[in-house]
LOGU-476734 format. One record per residue (C-alpha): residue in one letter; residue number from 1; x, y negated, z negated. Coordinates in Angstrom, 3 decimals. Layout:
N
   residu   num         px         py         pz
        A   NUM          X          Y          Z
...
***
This chain:
343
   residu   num         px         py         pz
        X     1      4.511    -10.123    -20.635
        X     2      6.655     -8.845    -23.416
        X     3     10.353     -7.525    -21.876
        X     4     10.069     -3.882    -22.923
        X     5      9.986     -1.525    -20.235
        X     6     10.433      2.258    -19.660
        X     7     13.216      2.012    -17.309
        X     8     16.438      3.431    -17.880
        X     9     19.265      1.699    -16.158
        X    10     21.586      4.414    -16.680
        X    11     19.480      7.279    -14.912
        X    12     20.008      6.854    -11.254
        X    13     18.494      9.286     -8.355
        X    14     18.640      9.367     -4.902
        X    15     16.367      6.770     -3.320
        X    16     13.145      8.060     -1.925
        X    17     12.559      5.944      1.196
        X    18      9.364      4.724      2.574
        X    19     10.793      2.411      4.874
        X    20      9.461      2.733      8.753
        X    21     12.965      3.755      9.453
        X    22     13.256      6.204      6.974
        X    23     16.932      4.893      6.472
        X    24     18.515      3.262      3.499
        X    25     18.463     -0.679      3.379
        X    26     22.086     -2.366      3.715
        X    27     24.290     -2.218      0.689
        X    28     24.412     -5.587     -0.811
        X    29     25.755     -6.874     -4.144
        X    30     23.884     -6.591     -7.505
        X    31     21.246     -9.349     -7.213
        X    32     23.105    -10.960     -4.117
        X    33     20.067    -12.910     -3.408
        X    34     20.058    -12.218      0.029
        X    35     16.500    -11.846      0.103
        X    36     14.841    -15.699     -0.249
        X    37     11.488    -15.992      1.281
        X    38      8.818    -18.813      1.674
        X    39      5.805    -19.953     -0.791
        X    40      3.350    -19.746      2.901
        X    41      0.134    -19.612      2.826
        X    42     -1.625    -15.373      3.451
        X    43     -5.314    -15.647      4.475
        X    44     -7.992    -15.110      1.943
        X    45    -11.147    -13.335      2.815
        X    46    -14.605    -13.548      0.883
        X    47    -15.830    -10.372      0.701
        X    48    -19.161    -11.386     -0.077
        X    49    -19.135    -13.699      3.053
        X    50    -18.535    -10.399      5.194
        X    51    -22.355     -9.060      3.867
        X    52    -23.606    -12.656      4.030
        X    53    -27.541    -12.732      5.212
        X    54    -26.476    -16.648      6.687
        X    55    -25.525    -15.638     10.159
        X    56    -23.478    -18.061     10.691
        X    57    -21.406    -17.333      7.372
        X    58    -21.198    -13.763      8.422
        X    59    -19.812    -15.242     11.377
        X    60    -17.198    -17.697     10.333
        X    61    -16.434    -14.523      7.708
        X    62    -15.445    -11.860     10.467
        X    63    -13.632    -14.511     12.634
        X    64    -11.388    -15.265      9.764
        X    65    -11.105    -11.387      8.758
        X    66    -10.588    -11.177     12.620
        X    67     -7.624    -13.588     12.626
        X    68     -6.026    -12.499      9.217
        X    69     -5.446     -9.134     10.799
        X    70     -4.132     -9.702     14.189
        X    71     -2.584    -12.371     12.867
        X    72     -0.603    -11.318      9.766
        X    73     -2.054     -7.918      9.256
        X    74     -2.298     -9.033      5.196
        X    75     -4.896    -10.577      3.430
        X    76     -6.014    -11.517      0.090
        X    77     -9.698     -9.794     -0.759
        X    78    -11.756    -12.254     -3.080
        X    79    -14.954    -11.621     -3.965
        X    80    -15.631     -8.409     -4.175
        X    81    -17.165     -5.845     -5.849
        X    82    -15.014     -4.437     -8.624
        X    83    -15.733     -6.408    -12.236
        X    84    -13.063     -8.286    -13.962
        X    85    -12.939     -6.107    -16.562
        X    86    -12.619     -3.078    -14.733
        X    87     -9.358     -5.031    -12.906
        X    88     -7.933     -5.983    -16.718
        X    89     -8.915     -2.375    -18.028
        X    90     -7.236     -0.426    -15.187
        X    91     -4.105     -2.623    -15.308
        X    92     -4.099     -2.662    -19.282
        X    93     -4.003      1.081    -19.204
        X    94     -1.090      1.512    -16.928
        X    95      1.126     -0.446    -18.636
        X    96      0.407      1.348    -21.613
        X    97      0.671      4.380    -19.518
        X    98      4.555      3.400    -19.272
        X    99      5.603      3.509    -22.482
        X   100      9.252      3.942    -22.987
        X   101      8.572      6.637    -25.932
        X   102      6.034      8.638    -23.227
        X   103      8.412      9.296    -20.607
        X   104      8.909     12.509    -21.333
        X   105      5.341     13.834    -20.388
        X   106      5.902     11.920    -17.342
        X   107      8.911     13.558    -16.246
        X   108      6.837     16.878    -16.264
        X   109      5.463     15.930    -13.225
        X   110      8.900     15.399    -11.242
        X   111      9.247     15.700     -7.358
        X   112      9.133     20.071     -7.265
        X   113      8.034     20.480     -3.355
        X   114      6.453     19.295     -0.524
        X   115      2.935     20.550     -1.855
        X   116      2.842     18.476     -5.061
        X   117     -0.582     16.631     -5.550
        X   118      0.906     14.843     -8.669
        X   119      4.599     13.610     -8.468
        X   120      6.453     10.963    -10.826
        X   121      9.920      9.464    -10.300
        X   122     12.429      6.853    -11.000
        X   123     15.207      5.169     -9.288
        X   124     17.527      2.913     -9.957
        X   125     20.118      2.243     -7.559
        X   126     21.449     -0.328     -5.101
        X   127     18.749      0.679     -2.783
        X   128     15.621      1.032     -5.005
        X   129     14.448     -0.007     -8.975
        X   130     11.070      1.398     -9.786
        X   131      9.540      4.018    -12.174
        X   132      6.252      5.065    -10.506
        X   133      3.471      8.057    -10.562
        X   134      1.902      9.208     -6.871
        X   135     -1.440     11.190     -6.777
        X   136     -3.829     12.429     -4.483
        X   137     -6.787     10.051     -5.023
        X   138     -9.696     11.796     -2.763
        X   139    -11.002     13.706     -1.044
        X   140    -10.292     15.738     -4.198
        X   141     -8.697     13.745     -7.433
        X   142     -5.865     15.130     -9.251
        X   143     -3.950     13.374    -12.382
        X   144     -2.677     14.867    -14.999
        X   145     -5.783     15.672    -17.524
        X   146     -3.641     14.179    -20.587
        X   147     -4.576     11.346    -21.201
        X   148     -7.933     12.131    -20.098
        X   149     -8.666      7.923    -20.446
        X   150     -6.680      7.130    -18.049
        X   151     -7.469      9.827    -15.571
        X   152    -11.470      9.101    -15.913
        X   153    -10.152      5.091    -15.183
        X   154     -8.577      5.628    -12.579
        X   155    -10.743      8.174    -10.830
        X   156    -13.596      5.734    -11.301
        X   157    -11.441      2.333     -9.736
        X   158    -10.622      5.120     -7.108
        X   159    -14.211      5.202     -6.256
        X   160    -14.546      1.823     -6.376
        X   161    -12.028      0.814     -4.474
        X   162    -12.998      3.151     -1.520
        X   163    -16.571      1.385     -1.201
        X   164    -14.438     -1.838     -0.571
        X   165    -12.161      0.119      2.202
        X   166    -15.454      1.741      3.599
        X   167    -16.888     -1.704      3.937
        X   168    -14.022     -3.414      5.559
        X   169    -14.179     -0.450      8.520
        X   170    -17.026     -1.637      8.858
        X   171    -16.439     -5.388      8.953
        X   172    -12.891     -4.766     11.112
        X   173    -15.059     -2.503     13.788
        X   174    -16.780     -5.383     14.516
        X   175    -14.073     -7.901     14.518
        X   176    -12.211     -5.315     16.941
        X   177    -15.801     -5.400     19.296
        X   178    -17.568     -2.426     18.051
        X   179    -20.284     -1.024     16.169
        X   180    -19.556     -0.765     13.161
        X   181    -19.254      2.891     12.426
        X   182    -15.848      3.086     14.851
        X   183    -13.476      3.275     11.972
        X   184    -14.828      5.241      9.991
        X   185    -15.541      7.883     12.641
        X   186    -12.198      7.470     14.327
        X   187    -10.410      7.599     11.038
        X   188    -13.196     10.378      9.472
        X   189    -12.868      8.195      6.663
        X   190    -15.239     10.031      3.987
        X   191    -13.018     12.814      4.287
        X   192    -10.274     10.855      4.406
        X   193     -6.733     11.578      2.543
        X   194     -6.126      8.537      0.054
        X   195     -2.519      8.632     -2.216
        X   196     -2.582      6.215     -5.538
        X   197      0.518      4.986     -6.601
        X   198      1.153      3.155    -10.055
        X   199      4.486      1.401     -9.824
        X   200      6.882     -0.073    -12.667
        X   201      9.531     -2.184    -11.205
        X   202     12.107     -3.358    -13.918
        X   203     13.019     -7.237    -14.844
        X   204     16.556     -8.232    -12.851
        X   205     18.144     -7.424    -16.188
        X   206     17.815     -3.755    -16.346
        X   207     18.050     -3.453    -12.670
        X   208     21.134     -1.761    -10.749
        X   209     20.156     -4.021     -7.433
        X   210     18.071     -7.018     -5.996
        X   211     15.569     -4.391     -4.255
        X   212     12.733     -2.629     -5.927
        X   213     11.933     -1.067     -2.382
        X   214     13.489     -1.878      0.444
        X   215     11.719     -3.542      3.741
        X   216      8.659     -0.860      4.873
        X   217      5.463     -0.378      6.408
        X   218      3.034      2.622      5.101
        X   219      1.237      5.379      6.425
        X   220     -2.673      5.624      6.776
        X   221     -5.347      3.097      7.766
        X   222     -5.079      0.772      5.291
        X   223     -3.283     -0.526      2.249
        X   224     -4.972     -1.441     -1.562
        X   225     -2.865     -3.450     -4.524
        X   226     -3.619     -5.034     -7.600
        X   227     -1.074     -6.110    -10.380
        X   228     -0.677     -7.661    -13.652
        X   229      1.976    -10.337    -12.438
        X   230      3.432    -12.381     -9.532
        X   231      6.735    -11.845     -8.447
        X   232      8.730     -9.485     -6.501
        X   233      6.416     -8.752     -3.327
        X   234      7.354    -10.284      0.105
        X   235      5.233     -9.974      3.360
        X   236      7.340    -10.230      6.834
        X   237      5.031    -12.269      8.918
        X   238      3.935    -11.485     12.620
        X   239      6.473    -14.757     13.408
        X   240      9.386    -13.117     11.431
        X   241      9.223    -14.875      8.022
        X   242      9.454    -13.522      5.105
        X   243      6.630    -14.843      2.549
        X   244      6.495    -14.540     -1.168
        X   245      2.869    -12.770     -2.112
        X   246      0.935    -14.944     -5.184
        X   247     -2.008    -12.952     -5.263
        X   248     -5.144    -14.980     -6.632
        X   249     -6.241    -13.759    -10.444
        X   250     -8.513    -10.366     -9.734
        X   251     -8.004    -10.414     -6.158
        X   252     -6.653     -7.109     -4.108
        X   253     -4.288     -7.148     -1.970
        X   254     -4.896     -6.242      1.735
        X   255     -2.397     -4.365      4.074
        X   256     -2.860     -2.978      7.313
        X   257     -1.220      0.588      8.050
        X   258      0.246      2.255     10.452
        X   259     -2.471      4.783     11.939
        X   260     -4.542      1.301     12.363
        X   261     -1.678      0.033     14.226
        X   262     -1.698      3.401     16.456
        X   263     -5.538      3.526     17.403
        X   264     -5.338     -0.140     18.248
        X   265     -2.150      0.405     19.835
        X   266     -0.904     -2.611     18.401
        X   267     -3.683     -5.016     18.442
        X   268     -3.466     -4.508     14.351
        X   269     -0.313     -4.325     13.165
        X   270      1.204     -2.299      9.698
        X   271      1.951     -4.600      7.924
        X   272      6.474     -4.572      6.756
        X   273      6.471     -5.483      3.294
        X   274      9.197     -5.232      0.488
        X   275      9.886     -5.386     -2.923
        X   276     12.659     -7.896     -4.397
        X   277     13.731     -7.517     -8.286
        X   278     16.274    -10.293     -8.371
        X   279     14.284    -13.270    -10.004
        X   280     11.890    -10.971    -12.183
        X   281     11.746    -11.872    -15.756
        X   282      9.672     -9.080    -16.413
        X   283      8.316     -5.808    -15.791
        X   284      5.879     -5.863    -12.872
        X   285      3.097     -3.246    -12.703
        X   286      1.253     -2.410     -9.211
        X   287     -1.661      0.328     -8.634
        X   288     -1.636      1.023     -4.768
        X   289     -3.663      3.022     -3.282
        X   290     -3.051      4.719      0.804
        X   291     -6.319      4.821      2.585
        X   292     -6.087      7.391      5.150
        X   293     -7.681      9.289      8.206
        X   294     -8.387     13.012      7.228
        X   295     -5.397     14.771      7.666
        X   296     -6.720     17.394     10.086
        X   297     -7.460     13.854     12.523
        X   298     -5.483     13.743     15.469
        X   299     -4.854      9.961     15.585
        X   300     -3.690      8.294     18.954
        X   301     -4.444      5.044     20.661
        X   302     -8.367      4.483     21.786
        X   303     -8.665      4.326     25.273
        X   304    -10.586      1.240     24.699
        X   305     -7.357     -0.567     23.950
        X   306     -5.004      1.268     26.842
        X   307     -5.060     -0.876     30.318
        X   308     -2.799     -1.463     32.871
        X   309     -1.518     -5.086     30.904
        X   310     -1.412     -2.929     27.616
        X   311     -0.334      0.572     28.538
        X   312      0.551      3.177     25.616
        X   313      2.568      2.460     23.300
        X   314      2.102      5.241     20.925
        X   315      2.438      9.016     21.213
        X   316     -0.682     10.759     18.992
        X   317     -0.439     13.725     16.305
        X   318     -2.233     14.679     13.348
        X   319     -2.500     12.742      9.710
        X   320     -1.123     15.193      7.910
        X   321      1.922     15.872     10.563
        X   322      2.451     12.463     10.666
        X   323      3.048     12.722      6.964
        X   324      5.950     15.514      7.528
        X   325      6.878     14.016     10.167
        X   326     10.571     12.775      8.278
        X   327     10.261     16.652      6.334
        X   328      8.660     15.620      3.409
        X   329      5.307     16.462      2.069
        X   330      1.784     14.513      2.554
        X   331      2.939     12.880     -1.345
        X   332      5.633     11.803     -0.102
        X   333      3.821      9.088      2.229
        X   334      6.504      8.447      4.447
        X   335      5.849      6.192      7.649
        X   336      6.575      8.115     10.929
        X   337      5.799      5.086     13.243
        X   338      9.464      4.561     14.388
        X   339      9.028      8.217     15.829
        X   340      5.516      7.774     17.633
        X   341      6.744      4.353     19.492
        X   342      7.124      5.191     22.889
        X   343      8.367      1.596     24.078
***
Protein backbone atom coordinates (compact mmCIF):
# COMPACT_ATOMS: atom_id res chain seq x y z
CA UNK A 1 0.00 0.00 0.00
CA UNK A 2 1.67 2.96 -1.54
CA UNK A 3 2.04 6.04 1.31
CA UNK A 4 -0.07 8.65 -0.47
CA UNK A 5 -3.03 9.66 1.25
CA UNK A 6 -5.64 12.50 1.16
CA UNK A 7 -5.11 13.68 4.58
CA UNK A 8 -4.03 16.98 5.40
CA UNK A 9 -2.16 17.28 8.62
CA UNK A 10 -2.47 20.87 8.77
CA UNK A 11 -6.43 21.08 8.60
CA UNK A 12 -7.66 20.32 12.03
CA UNK A 13 -11.56 20.37 13.21
CA UNK A 14 -13.23 19.76 16.17
CA UNK A 15 -13.49 16.05 16.92
CA UNK A 16 -16.81 14.47 16.22
CA UNK A 17 -17.24 11.89 19.00
CA UNK A 18 -18.83 8.57 18.83
CA UNK A 19 -17.62 7.40 21.96
CA UNK A 20 -20.47 5.86 24.50
CA UNK A 21 -19.59 8.79 26.61
CA UNK A 22 -19.87 11.26 24.16
CA UNK A 23 -16.73 12.93 25.84
CA UNK A 24 -13.30 13.51 24.46
CA UNK A 25 -10.60 10.72 25.17
CA UNK A 26 -7.64 11.90 27.61
CA UNK A 27 -5.05 14.16 26.12
CA UNK A 28 -1.96 12.20 25.63
CA UNK A 29 1.29 12.94 23.76
CA UNK A 30 1.73 12.63 19.94
CA UNK A 31 2.01 8.84 19.46
CA UNK A 32 2.60 8.27 23.33
CA UNK A 33 1.91 4.69 22.82
CA UNK A 34 -0.26 4.41 25.57
CA UNK A 35 -2.49 2.26 23.78
CA UNK A 36 -0.61 -1.50 23.47
CA UNK A 37 -3.00 -4.30 23.15
CA UNK A 38 -2.74 -8.18 22.75
CA UNK A 39 -2.40 -10.46 19.41
CA UNK A 40 -5.69 -12.79 21.26
CA UNK A 41 -7.51 -14.85 19.56
CA UNK A 42 -11.65 -13.19 18.33
CA UNK A 43 -13.98 -16.09 17.41
CA UNK A 44 -14.56 -16.96 13.83
CA UNK A 45 -17.92 -18.03 12.63
CA UNK A 46 -18.71 -20.08 9.32
CA UNK A 47 -21.44 -18.62 7.89
CA UNK A 48 -22.19 -21.41 5.80
CA UNK A 49 -22.15 -23.72 8.93
CA UNK A 50 -25.11 -21.47 10.34
CA UNK A 51 -27.46 -22.80 7.04
CA UNK A 52 -25.78 -26.21 7.31
CA UNK A 53 -28.46 -29.18 6.36
CA UNK A 54 -25.95 -31.55 8.96
CA UNK A 55 -27.83 -30.97 12.14
CA UNK A 56 -25.33 -31.42 14.12
CA UNK A 57 -23.06 -28.77 12.20
CA UNK A 58 -25.88 -26.35 12.44
CA UNK A 59 -25.57 -27.11 15.92
CA UNK A 60 -21.97 -26.85 16.86
CA UNK A 61 -22.41 -23.51 14.36
CA UNK A 62 -25.03 -21.58 16.62
CA UNK A 63 -23.31 -22.71 19.90
CA UNK A 64 -20.16 -21.09 18.76
CA UNK A 65 -22.14 -17.95 17.24
CA UNK A 66 -23.90 -18.31 20.70
CA UNK A 67 -20.65 -18.01 22.69
CA UNK A 68 -18.84 -15.41 20.39
CA UNK A 69 -21.58 -13.00 21.30
CA UNK A 70 -22.14 -13.27 24.92
CA UNK A 71 -18.84 -13.81 25.14
CA UNK A 72 -16.94 -11.04 23.30
CA UNK A 73 -19.79 -9.51 21.43
CA UNK A 74 -17.17 -9.56 18.13
CA UNK A 75 -16.67 -12.01 15.67
CA UNK A 76 -15.00 -12.68 12.50
CA UNK A 77 -17.77 -13.76 9.59
CA UNK A 78 -16.08 -16.36 7.13
CA UNK A 79 -17.82 -17.88 4.66
CA UNK A 80 -20.27 -16.02 3.48
CA UNK A 81 -22.02 -14.88 0.77
CA UNK A 82 -20.43 -11.82 -0.80
CA UNK A 83 -17.71 -12.89 -3.78
CA UNK A 84 -14.13 -12.03 -3.51
CA UNK A 85 -14.26 -9.83 -6.09
CA UNK A 86 -17.04 -7.89 -5.03
CA UNK A 87 -14.83 -7.48 -1.46
CA UNK A 88 -11.53 -6.34 -3.76
CA UNK A 89 -13.87 -4.17 -6.11
CA UNK A 90 -15.67 -2.29 -3.30
CA UNK A 91 -12.41 -1.71 -1.38
CA UNK A 92 -10.43 -0.85 -4.71
CA UNK A 93 -12.95 1.84 -5.39
CA UNK A 94 -12.77 3.60 -2.11
CA UNK A 95 -9.39 4.09 -2.04
CA UNK A 96 -9.54 5.53 -5.28
CA UNK A 97 -12.48 7.38 -4.02
CA UNK A 98 -9.81 9.25 -1.67
CA UNK A 99 -7.73 10.75 -3.88
CA UNK A 100 -5.79 13.63 -2.58
CA UNK A 101 -6.53 15.72 -5.96
CA UNK A 102 -10.61 14.82 -5.37
CA UNK A 103 -11.04 16.31 -2.12
CA UNK A 104 -12.59 19.07 -3.16
CA UNK A 105 -15.91 17.38 -4.42
CA UNK A 106 -15.80 15.74 -1.17
CA UNK A 107 -15.81 18.68 0.90
CA UNK A 108 -19.18 19.62 -0.84
CA UNK A 109 -20.78 17.35 1.23
CA UNK A 110 -19.52 18.85 4.72
CA UNK A 111 -21.45 18.44 8.10
CA UNK A 112 -24.52 21.42 7.20
CA UNK A 113 -27.32 20.10 9.86
CA UNK A 114 -28.77 17.57 11.71
CA UNK A 115 -30.89 16.38 8.58
CA UNK A 116 -27.96 15.57 6.27
CA UNK A 117 -28.34 12.07 4.54
CA UNK A 118 -24.78 12.50 3.03
CA UNK A 119 -22.02 14.08 5.30
CA UNK A 120 -18.06 13.99 4.79
CA UNK A 121 -15.41 15.15 7.27
CA UNK A 122 -11.92 15.16 8.48
CA UNK A 123 -10.10 15.46 11.66
CA UNK A 124 -6.98 15.58 12.72
CA UNK A 125 -6.29 16.33 16.17
CA UNK A 126 -5.03 14.86 19.44
CA UNK A 127 -8.33 13.24 19.84
CA UNK A 128 -9.18 11.87 16.34
CA UNK A 129 -7.17 11.23 12.63
CA UNK A 130 -9.56 10.13 9.97
CA UNK A 131 -11.00 11.47 6.65
CA UNK A 132 -14.33 9.62 6.20
CA UNK A 133 -17.85 9.87 4.14
CA UNK A 134 -21.30 8.80 6.22
CA UNK A 135 -24.52 7.93 4.22
CA UNK A 136 -27.79 6.68 4.71
CA UNK A 137 -27.53 3.13 3.28
CA UNK A 138 -31.41 1.90 3.37
CA UNK A 139 -34.27 1.98 3.76
CA UNK A 140 -33.70 4.59 1.04
CA UNK A 141 -29.89 4.98 -0.47
CA UNK A 142 -28.39 8.27 -0.89
CA UNK A 143 -24.61 9.02 -2.20
CA UNK A 144 -23.64 11.51 -4.08
CA UNK A 145 -24.64 10.55 -7.92
CA UNK A 146 -20.95 11.62 -9.12
CA UNK A 147 -19.24 9.13 -9.51
CA UNK A 148 -22.15 7.17 -10.41
CA UNK A 149 -19.52 3.79 -10.19
CA UNK A 150 -19.08 4.04 -7.02
CA UNK A 151 -22.56 4.86 -5.89
CA UNK A 152 -24.08 1.73 -8.01
CA UNK A 153 -21.01 -0.37 -5.90
CA UNK A 154 -21.79 0.49 -3.04
CA UNK A 155 -25.56 0.43 -3.18
CA UNK A 156 -25.23 -3.10 -4.48
CA UNK A 157 -22.52 -4.40 -1.38
CA UNK A 158 -25.26 -2.46 0.65
CA UNK A 159 -27.69 -5.01 -0.43
CA UNK A 160 -25.52 -7.59 0.01
CA UNK A 161 -24.40 -7.03 3.08
CA UNK A 162 -27.97 -6.69 4.59
CA UNK A 163 -28.88 -10.42 3.45
CA UNK A 164 -25.84 -11.39 5.72
CA UNK A 165 -27.29 -9.09 8.78
CA UNK A 166 -30.87 -10.48 7.97
CA UNK A 167 -29.49 -13.95 8.27
CA UNK A 168 -27.56 -13.58 11.42
CA UNK A 169 -31.11 -12.26 13.21
CA UNK A 170 -32.03 -15.09 12.33
CA UNK A 171 -29.22 -17.36 13.49
CA UNK A 172 -28.76 -15.01 16.94
CA UNK A 173 -32.80 -15.47 17.64
CA UNK A 174 -32.14 -18.82 18.00
CA UNK A 175 -28.96 -18.77 19.88
CA UNK A 176 -30.89 -16.23 22.30
CA UNK A 177 -33.95 -19.23 22.52
CA UNK A 178 -36.32 -18.05 19.96
CA UNK A 179 -37.83 -18.48 16.73
CA UNK A 180 -36.12 -17.14 14.51
CA UNK A 181 -38.07 -14.19 13.27
CA UNK A 182 -37.54 -12.30 16.97
CA UNK A 183 -34.95 -9.93 15.68
CA UNK A 184 -36.05 -9.01 12.93
CA UNK A 185 -39.53 -8.22 14.25
CA UNK A 186 -38.26 -6.63 17.42
CA UNK A 187 -35.75 -4.61 15.51
CA UNK A 188 -38.38 -4.18 12.23
CA UNK A 189 -35.34 -4.87 10.48
CA UNK A 190 -36.57 -4.58 6.67
CA UNK A 191 -37.39 -1.19 7.44
CA UNK A 192 -34.62 -0.75 9.31
CA UNK A 193 -32.26 2.56 9.35
CA UNK A 194 -28.64 1.38 8.20
CA UNK A 195 -25.62 4.38 8.06
CA UNK A 196 -22.38 3.38 5.74
CA UNK A 197 -19.33 4.84 6.65
CA UNK A 198 -16.04 4.74 4.44
CA UNK A 199 -13.14 5.70 6.66
CA UNK A 200 -9.44 6.91 5.77
CA UNK A 201 -7.28 6.88 8.76
CA UNK A 202 -3.74 8.39 8.01
CA UNK A 203 -0.16 6.48 8.50
CA UNK A 204 1.47 7.72 12.15
CA UNK A 205 3.43 10.10 9.96
CA UNK A 206 0.84 12.50 8.89
CA UNK A 207 -1.04 12.05 12.04
CA UNK A 208 -1.45 14.90 14.83
CA UNK A 209 -2.08 11.91 17.61
CA UNK A 210 -1.90 8.07 18.41
CA UNK A 211 -5.90 7.85 18.08
CA UNK A 212 -7.82 7.55 14.89
CA UNK A 213 -11.06 7.33 17.15
CA UNK A 214 -11.06 7.18 20.47
CA UNK A 215 -12.52 4.08 22.72
CA UNK A 216 -16.56 3.65 21.59
CA UNK A 217 -19.39 1.50 21.19
CA UNK A 218 -22.11 2.27 18.25
CA UNK A 219 -25.61 2.70 17.89
CA UNK A 220 -28.09 0.16 16.19
CA UNK A 221 -28.32 -3.64 16.22
CA UNK A 222 -25.38 -4.55 14.76
CA UNK A 223 -22.02 -3.58 13.37
CA UNK A 224 -20.45 -4.51 9.51
CA UNK A 225 -16.48 -3.85 8.49
CA UNK A 226 -14.31 -4.79 5.86
CA UNK A 227 -10.82 -3.21 5.01
CA UNK A 228 -7.94 -3.31 2.78
CA UNK A 229 -5.27 -3.68 5.68
CA UNK A 230 -4.52 -4.79 9.28
CA UNK A 231 -3.62 -2.42 11.73
CA UNK A 232 -5.08 0.15 13.86
CA UNK A 233 -8.41 -1.60 15.23
CA UNK A 234 -8.54 -2.81 18.91
CA UNK A 235 -11.51 -4.74 20.52
CA UNK A 236 -11.90 -4.27 24.55
CA UNK A 237 -12.80 -7.73 25.58
CA UNK A 238 -15.76 -8.74 27.99
CA UNK A 239 -12.54 -9.51 30.60
CA UNK A 240 -11.09 -5.95 30.04
CA UNK A 241 -8.31 -6.54 27.46
CA UNK A 242 -7.66 -4.78 24.84
CA UNK A 243 -7.05 -7.05 21.56
CA UNK A 244 -5.50 -6.10 18.30
CA UNK A 245 -8.22 -7.09 15.33
CA UNK A 246 -6.29 -9.24 12.24
CA UNK A 247 -9.21 -9.80 10.29
CA UNK A 248 -8.87 -13.04 8.01
CA UNK A 249 -8.43 -12.07 3.99
CA UNK A 250 -12.32 -11.37 2.75
CA UNK A 251 -13.76 -11.86 6.02
CA UNK A 252 -16.28 -9.07 7.72
CA UNK A 253 -16.01 -7.98 10.71
CA UNK A 254 -18.78 -8.58 13.33
CA UNK A 255 -19.84 -6.09 16.15
CA UNK A 256 -22.62 -6.14 18.36
CA UNK A 257 -24.51 -2.69 19.04
CA UNK A 258 -26.02 -1.06 21.44
CA UNK A 259 -29.95 -1.44 20.81
CA UNK A 260 -28.93 -5.38 20.87
CA UNK A 261 -27.42 -4.76 24.13
CA UNK A 262 -30.81 -2.90 25.29
CA UNK A 263 -33.46 -5.61 24.15
CA UNK A 264 -31.28 -8.24 25.73
CA UNK A 265 -30.69 -6.06 28.54
CA UNK A 266 -27.26 -7.03 28.58
CA UNK A 267 -27.17 -10.61 27.74
CA UNK A 268 -25.38 -9.19 24.30
CA UNK A 269 -23.20 -6.68 24.83
CA UNK A 270 -22.04 -3.46 22.24
CA UNK A 271 -19.20 -4.18 21.60
CA UNK A 272 -16.17 -0.85 22.86
CA UNK A 273 -13.85 -0.73 20.14
CA UNK A 274 -11.15 1.91 19.08
CA UNK A 275 -8.99 3.02 16.59
CA UNK A 276 -5.05 3.45 17.25
CA UNK A 277 -2.81 5.31 14.43
CA UNK A 278 0.51 5.08 16.21
CA UNK A 279 2.24 2.01 14.47
CA UNK A 280 0.45 2.50 10.96
CA UNK A 281 2.74 2.56 8.07
CA UNK A 282 0.03 3.27 5.90
CA UNK A 283 -3.23 4.53 5.06
CA UNK A 284 -5.96 2.20 6.32
CA UNK A 285 -9.34 2.13 4.53
CA UNK A 286 -12.63 0.70 6.37
CA UNK A 287 -16.36 0.54 4.83
CA UNK A 288 -18.72 0.19 7.95
CA UNK A 289 -21.91 -0.10 7.78
CA UNK A 290 -24.74 0.60 11.16
CA UNK A 291 -27.47 -1.93 11.02
CA UNK A 292 -30.35 -0.53 12.75
CA UNK A 293 -34.01 -0.95 14.13
CA UNK A 294 -36.44 1.42 12.17
CA UNK A 295 -36.21 4.57 13.66
CA UNK A 296 -39.90 4.99 14.49
CA UNK A 297 -39.11 1.46 16.91
CA UNK A 298 -39.40 2.06 20.40
CA UNK A 299 -36.55 -0.21 21.61
CA UNK A 300 -36.44 -1.35 25.37
CA UNK A 301 -35.49 -4.52 27.12
CA UNK A 302 -37.81 -7.81 26.23
CA UNK A 303 -39.58 -8.90 29.05
CA UNK A 304 -38.26 -12.24 28.26
CA UNK A 305 -34.90 -11.17 29.62
CA UNK A 306 -36.28 -8.94 32.83
CA UNK A 307 -36.57 -11.26 36.18
CA UNK A 308 -36.19 -10.71 39.58
CA UNK A 309 -32.07 -11.97 39.32
CA UNK A 310 -31.86 -9.65 36.15
CA UNK A 311 -34.09 -6.66 36.73
CA UNK A 312 -33.94 -3.58 34.16
CA UNK A 313 -31.21 -2.21 33.37
CA UNK A 314 -32.18 -0.03 30.55
CA UNK A 315 -34.70 2.79 30.17
CA UNK A 316 -36.49 2.41 26.38
CA UNK A 317 -37.05 5.26 23.62
CA UNK A 318 -37.22 5.38 20.04
CA UNK A 319 -34.26 4.64 17.25
CA UNK A 320 -34.28 7.70 15.90
CA UNK A 321 -34.38 9.64 19.51
CA UNK A 322 -31.84 7.57 20.57
CA UNK A 323 -29.86 8.98 17.70
CA UNK A 324 -30.45 12.78 19.03
CA UNK A 325 -30.22 11.76 22.03
CA UNK A 326 -26.44 13.79 22.54
CA UNK A 327 -28.28 16.75 19.93
CA UNK A 328 -27.01 15.59 16.89
CA UNK A 329 -28.76 14.22 13.92
CA UNK A 330 -29.60 10.37 12.98
CA UNK A 331 -25.94 10.86 10.62
CA UNK A 332 -24.35 11.64 13.23
CA UNK A 333 -24.65 7.99 14.86
CA UNK A 334 -23.84 8.85 18.20
CA UNK A 335 -24.24 6.11 21.04
CA UNK A 336 -26.77 7.23 23.76
CA UNK A 337 -26.28 4.06 25.96
CA UNK A 338 -24.48 5.90 28.86
CA UNK A 339 -27.91 7.86 29.08
CA UNK A 340 -30.41 4.78 28.95
CA UNK A 341 -28.34 2.79 31.84
CA UNK A 342 -30.37 2.88 34.71
CA UNK A 343 -27.84 0.92 37.09
Amino acid sequence: MAETTSFDPELQVAPDYDSASSQPAARTNHHSHHYSAVDDEIPTVDYSLIFSDDPDQRFLALENLRQACQEYGTFYLVNHTIPDEVFDCVLKRVTDYFDPTTMDERKVHSKKGPTDKIQWLQNSSIEENRECVKFYAHPQFHFSSNPSDIRKLLEKFGKEMRTIVVGLAKAMSKTLGFEENYLEKAFDLKSGFDVMVMNLYPPCSTSKGSIGIPEHTDPGFMITLVQDVNGGLQILSHKGIWINVTIPHRAILIQLADQLEILTNGKYKSQVHRVIVDNNKVQRITVVTLHGPSLDKFIGPGTEFVNEENPQKYRGMTYKESLEANGGGEIDIHSALKQLRLV
